[in-house]
VOPAGU-2260 file (C-alpha; in pm, 1 decimal, decimal comma):
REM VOPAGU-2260
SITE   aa  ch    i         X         Y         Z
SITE  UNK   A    0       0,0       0,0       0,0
SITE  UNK   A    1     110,7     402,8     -34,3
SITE  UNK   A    2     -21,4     701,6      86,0
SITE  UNK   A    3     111,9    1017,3      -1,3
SITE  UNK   A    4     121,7    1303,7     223,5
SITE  UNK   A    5     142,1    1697,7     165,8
SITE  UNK   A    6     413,9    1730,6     427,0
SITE  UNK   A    7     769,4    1716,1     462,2
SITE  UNK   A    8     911,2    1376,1     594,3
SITE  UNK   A    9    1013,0    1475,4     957,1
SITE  UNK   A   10     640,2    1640,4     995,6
SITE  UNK   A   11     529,7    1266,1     905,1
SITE  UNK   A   12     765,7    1089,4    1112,1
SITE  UNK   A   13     696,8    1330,4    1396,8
SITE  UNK   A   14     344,2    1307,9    1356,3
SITE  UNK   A   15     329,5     893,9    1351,6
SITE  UNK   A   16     522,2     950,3    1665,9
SITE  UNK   A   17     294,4    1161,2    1824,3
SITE  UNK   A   18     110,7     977,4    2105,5
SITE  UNK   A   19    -170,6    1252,2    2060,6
SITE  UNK   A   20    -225,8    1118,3    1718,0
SITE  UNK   A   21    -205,6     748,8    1748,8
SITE  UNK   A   22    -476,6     801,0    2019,9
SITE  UNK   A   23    -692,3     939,5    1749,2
SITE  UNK   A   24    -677,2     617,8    1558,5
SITE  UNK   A   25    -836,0     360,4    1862,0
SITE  UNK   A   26   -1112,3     170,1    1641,2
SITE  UNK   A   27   -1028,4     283,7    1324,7
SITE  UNK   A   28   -1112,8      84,3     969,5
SITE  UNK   A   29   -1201,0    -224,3    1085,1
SITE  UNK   A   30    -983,4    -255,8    1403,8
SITE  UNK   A   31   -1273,0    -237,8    1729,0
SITE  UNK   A   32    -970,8    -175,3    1940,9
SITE  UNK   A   33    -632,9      21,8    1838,6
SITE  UNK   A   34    -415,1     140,5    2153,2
SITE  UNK   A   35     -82,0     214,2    2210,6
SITE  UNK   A   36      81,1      28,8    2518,9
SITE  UNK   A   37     346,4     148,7    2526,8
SITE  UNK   A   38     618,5     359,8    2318,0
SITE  UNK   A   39     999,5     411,8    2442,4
SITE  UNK   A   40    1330,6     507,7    2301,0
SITE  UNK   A   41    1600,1     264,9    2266,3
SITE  UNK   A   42    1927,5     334,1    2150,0
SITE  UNK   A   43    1804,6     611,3    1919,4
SITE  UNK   A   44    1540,5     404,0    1762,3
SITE  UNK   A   45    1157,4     412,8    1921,7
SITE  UNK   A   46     968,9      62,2    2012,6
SITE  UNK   A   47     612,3      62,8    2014,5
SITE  UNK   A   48     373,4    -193,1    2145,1
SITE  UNK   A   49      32,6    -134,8    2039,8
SITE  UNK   A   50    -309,8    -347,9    2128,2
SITE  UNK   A   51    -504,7    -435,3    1807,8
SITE  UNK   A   52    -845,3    -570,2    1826,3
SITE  UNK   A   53   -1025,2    -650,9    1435,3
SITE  UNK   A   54   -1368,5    -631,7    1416,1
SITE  UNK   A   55   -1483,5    -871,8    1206,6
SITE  UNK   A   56   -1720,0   -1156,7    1239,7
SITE  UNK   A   57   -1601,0   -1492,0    1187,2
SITE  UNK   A   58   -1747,5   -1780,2    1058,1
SITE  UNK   A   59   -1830,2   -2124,9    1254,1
SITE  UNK   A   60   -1557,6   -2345,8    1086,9
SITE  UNK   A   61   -1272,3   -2064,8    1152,1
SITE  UNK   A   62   -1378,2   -2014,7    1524,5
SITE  UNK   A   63   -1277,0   -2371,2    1586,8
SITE  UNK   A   64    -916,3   -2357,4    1511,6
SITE  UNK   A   65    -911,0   -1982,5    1649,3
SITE  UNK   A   66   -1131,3   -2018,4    1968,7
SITE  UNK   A   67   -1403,0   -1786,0    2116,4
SITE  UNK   A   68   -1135,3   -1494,1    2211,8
SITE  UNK   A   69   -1120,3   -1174,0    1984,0
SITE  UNK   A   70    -930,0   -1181,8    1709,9
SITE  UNK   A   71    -664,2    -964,7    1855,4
SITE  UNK   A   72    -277,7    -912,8    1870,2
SITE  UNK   A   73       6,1    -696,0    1965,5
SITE  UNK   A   74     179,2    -505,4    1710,2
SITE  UNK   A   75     536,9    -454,8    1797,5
SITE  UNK   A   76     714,9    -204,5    1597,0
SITE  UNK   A   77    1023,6     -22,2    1615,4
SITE  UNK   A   78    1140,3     340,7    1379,6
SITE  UNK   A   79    1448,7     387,1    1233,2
SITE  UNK   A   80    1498,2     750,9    1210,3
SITE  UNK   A   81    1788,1     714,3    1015,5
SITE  UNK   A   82    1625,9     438,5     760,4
SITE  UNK   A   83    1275,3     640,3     809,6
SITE  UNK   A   84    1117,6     293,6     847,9
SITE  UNK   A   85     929,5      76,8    1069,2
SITE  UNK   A   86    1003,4    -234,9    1102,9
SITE  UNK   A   87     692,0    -452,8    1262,7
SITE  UNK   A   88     545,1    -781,5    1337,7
SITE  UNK   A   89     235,8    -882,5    1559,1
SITE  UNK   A   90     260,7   -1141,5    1893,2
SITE  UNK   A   91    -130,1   -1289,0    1870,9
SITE  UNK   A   92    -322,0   -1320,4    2140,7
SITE  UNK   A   93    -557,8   -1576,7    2016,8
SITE  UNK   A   94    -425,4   -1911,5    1795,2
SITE  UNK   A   95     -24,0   -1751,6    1813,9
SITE  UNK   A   96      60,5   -2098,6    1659,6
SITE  UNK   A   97    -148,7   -2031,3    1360,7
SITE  UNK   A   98     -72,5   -1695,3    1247,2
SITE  UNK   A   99     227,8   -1491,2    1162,6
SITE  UNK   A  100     224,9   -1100,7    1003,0
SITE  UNK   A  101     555,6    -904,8     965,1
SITE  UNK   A  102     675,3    -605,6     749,2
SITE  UNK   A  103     796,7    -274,2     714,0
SITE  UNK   A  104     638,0     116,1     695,9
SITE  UNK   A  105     844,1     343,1     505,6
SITE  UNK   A  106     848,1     721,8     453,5
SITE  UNK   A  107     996,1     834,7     119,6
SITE  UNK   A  108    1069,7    1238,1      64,2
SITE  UNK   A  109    1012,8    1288,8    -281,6
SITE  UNK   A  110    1110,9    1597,3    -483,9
SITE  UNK   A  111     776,0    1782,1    -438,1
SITE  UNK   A  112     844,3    1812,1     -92,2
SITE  UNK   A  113     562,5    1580,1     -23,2
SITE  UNK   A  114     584,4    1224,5     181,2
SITE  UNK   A  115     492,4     852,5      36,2
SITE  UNK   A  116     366,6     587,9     359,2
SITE  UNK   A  117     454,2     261,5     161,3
SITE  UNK   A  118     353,4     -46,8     372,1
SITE  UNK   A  119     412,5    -402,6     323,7
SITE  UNK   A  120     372,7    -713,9     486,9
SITE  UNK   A  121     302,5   -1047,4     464,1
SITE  UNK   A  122      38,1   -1220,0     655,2
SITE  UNK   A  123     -18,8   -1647,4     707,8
SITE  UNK   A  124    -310,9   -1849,6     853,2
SITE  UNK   A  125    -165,9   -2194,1     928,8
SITE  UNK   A  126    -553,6   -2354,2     882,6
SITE  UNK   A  127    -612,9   -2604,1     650,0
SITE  UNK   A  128    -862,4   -2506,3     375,9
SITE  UNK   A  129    -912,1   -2166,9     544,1
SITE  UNK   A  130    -625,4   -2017,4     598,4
SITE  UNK   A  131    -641,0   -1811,5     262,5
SITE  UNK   A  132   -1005,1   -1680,8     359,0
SITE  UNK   A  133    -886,3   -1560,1     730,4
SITE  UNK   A  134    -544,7   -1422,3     556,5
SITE  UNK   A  135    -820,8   -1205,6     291,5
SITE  UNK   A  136   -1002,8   -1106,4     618,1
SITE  UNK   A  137    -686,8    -968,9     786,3
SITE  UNK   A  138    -566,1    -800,6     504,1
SITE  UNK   A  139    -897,2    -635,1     408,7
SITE  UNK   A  140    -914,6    -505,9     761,5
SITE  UNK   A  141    -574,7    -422,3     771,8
SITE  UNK   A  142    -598,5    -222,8     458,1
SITE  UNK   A  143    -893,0     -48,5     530,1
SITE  UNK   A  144    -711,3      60,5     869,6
SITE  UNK   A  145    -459,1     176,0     671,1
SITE  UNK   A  146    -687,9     398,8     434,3
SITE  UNK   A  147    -870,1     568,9     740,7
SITE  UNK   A  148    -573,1     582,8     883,1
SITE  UNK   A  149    -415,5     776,5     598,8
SITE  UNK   A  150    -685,2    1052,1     587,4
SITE  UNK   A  151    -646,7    1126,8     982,4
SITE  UNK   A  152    -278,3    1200,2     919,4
SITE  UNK   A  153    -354,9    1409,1     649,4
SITE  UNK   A  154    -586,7    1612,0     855,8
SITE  UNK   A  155    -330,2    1582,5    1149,9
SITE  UNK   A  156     -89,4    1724,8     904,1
SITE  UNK   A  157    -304,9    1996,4     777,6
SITE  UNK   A  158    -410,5    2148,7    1100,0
């Protein structure tokens, strides 16, 4: 995914940073839940654990391998303000043996003076038969996190 921003890459940065911001985005896209836990500096580079709750129904057969619990994990990320990346995976609170998600957040200054959020990751249900369908389910939430996301930094930004 990208987003591009109308702001300098250290207003970006500093803004993602911002715990004032990231409180704005508790339930956003399809997350029920979205808080930070915590957020420290180490060695120059920041680690933040954040509590992420997805609200999305799921079916009968999937509930059996993934329990009654929310669907819910801990994202645990950490900036590189000299790579102007984060690098993140998630520790699940439900079914940790069955899924794995990992990747990276960059910010990119372009010549406009403007800012591209690129995000990747890779997401993987260990379920037989329907581990594909709960992967489409996290990434469709995740993306339209993302998207909401976006357009409360961009009024962040702006203001």
């Amino acid at each position: 995914m990208a987003h591009e921003f109308d702001a300098e890459v250290d207003a970006v940065a500093a803004a993602m940073l911002d715990l004032d911001f990231q409180k704005t985005l508790d339930g956003v896209g399809h997350l029920a839940e979205r808080r930070v836990l915590e957020q420290t500096d180490k060695g120059g580079k920041t680690l933040r654990r954040s509590r992420c709750v997805l609200d999305i129904k799921i079916d009968g057969t999937a509930k059996k391998f993934i329990g009654d619990g929310d669907p819910a994990w801990v994202e645990v990320a950490e900036w590189d303000p000299i790579k102007l990346a984060w690098t993140w995976h998630i520790e699940p609170e439900v079914a940790g043996d069955l899924l794995e998600a990992a990747g990276r957040t960059e910010l990119i200054a372009t010549d406009r003076g403007t800012t591209i959020r690129t995000v990747e990751g890779k997401v993987k249900v260990k379920v037989p038969f329907y581990g594909g369908k709960v992967e489409g389910w996290i990434v469709d939430g995740l993306e339209s996190s993302y998207d909401e996301e976006a357009e409360l930094l961009a009024d962040w930004l702006a203001s």
